[in-house]
N, C-alpha and C positions, 0 to 999 in steps of 0.2 A: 144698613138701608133695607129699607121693607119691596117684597118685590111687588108692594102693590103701587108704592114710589117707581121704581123701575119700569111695572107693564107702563101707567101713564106717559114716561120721558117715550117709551116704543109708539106710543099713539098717538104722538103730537104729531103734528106738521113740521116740515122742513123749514115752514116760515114761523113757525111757533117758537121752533129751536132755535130758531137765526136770533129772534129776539131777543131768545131766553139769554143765549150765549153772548149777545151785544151787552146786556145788564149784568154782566159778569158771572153768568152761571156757567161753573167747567164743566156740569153734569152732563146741560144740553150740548157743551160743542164734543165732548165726549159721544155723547150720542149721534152727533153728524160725522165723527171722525168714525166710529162705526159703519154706517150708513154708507158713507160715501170711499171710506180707502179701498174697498175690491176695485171700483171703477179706476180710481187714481193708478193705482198698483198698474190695470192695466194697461191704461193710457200709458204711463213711464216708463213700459216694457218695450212697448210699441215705439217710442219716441229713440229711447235708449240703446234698448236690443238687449241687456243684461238684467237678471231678476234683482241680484245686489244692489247694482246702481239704482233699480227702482223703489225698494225697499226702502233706500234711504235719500235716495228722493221724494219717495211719499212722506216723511218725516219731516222736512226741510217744508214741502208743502205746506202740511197741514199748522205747523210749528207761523209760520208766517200767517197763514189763513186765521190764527186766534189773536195775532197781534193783530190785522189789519178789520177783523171785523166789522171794527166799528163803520168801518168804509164802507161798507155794501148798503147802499141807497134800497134794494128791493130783497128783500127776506128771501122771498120765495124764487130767484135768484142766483142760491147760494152753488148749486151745482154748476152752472156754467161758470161762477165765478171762480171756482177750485178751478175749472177747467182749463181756465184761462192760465193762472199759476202755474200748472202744471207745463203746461207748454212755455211758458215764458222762462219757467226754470229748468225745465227742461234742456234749452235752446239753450242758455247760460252754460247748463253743465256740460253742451256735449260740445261747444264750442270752446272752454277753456280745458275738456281735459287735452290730456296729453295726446298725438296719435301715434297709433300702434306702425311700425315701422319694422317691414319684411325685411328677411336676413336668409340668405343663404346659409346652409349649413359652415361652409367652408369658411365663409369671413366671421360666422359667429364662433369658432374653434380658436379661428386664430388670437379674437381681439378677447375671448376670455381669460381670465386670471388663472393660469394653472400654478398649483403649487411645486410641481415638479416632481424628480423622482427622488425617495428617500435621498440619496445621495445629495440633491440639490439643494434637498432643505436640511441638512447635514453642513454641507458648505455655508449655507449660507448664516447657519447656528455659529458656524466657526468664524466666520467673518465678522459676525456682529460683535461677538468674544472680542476679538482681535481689534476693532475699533473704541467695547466701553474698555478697555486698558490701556489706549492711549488715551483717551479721555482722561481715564487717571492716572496720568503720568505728565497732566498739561498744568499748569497755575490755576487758580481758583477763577482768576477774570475770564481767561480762553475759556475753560471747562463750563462757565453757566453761559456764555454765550454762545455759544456752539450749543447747548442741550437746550439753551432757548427756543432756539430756531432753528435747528434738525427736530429733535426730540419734540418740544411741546409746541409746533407749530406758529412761533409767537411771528406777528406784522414785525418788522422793524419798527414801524412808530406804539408798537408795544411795548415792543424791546426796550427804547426811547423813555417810554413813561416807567416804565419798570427799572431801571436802570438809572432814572434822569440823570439820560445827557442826550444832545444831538444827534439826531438821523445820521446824519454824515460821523460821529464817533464810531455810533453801532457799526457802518456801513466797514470802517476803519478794522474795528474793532473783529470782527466776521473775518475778513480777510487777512488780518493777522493772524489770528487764530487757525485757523485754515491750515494756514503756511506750516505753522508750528506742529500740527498735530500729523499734518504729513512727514514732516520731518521725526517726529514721536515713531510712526508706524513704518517707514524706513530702518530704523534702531531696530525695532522692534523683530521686523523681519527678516534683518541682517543676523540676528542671535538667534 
């Protein structure tokens, strides 16, 4: 592109560009997305309170303002029309995020995941041990049902399809198992 292409897109009108951009030219809405993202940026700061979230809410803006163009009845227009967007989406974002929800130091100690002390996670290496060798010491039917649904998380109407048979088989079938592998890890830890 020649910058004497360029200085002319800088010299148009707002409503020159609106047009240009409604006839499909990305040059000109390129040239309003220029133009006008400082102001949007800091309307969405304003609205939001986080530079992030405005950044890419001026994205989500402008991203809609070239689909919708066609809509803008008055060229010259175009800024209040972002304007509007901005706040409507705005309003959208700050009402579906999540809210930020204070926490005492104390209950947030308690309720995090600690891994514990060497020792714990030692035990708890050993336990795991001690569970997959009664797994393998169960029958093939106990052993994939039980790692279905300990192990890979499966629904019992997973289970179900995976398996075809009845809810109420798995349901059967889970609780046998069960039985069997506690009685496995009793053996086990009798020796």
């Amino acid at each position: 592109m020649s910058t004497a292409f360029l200085s002319d897109l800088r010299n148009q009108t707002v409503a020159e560009l609106v047009t240009a951009a409604q006839a499909g030219d990305r040059l000109a809405f390129g040239e309003l997305f220029d133009r006008y993202r400082p102001q949007v940026i800091g309307l969405a700061i304003r609205r939001l309170g986080s530079v992030d979230e405005a950044e890419e809410l001026a994205q989500d803006v402008f991203v809609q303002a070239m689909q919708k163009i066609d809509q803008l009845r008055v060229p010259e227009a175009f800024g209040g029309w972002v304007r509007q967007i901005v706040h409507r989406m705005a309003i959208n974002r700050f009402t579906r995020r999540p809210r930020a929800v204070a926490c005492d130091p104390v209950t947030l100690d308690a309720t995090c995941f600690d891994s514990g002390t060497p020792e714990d996670v030692a035990i708890d290496r050993e336990n795991a041990a001690y569970i997959h060798e009664g797994l393998g010491r169960l029958g093939d039917m106990d052993r994939q049902t039980l790692e279905a649904f300990y192990l890979d998380g499966q629904s019992l109407i997973e289970m179900s399809d995976a398996f075809d048979a009845p809810v109420g088989t798995i349901k059967r079938r889970l609780h046998v198992a069960r039985k069997r592998l506690a009685k496995e890890l009793d053996v086990l830890q009798a020796v």
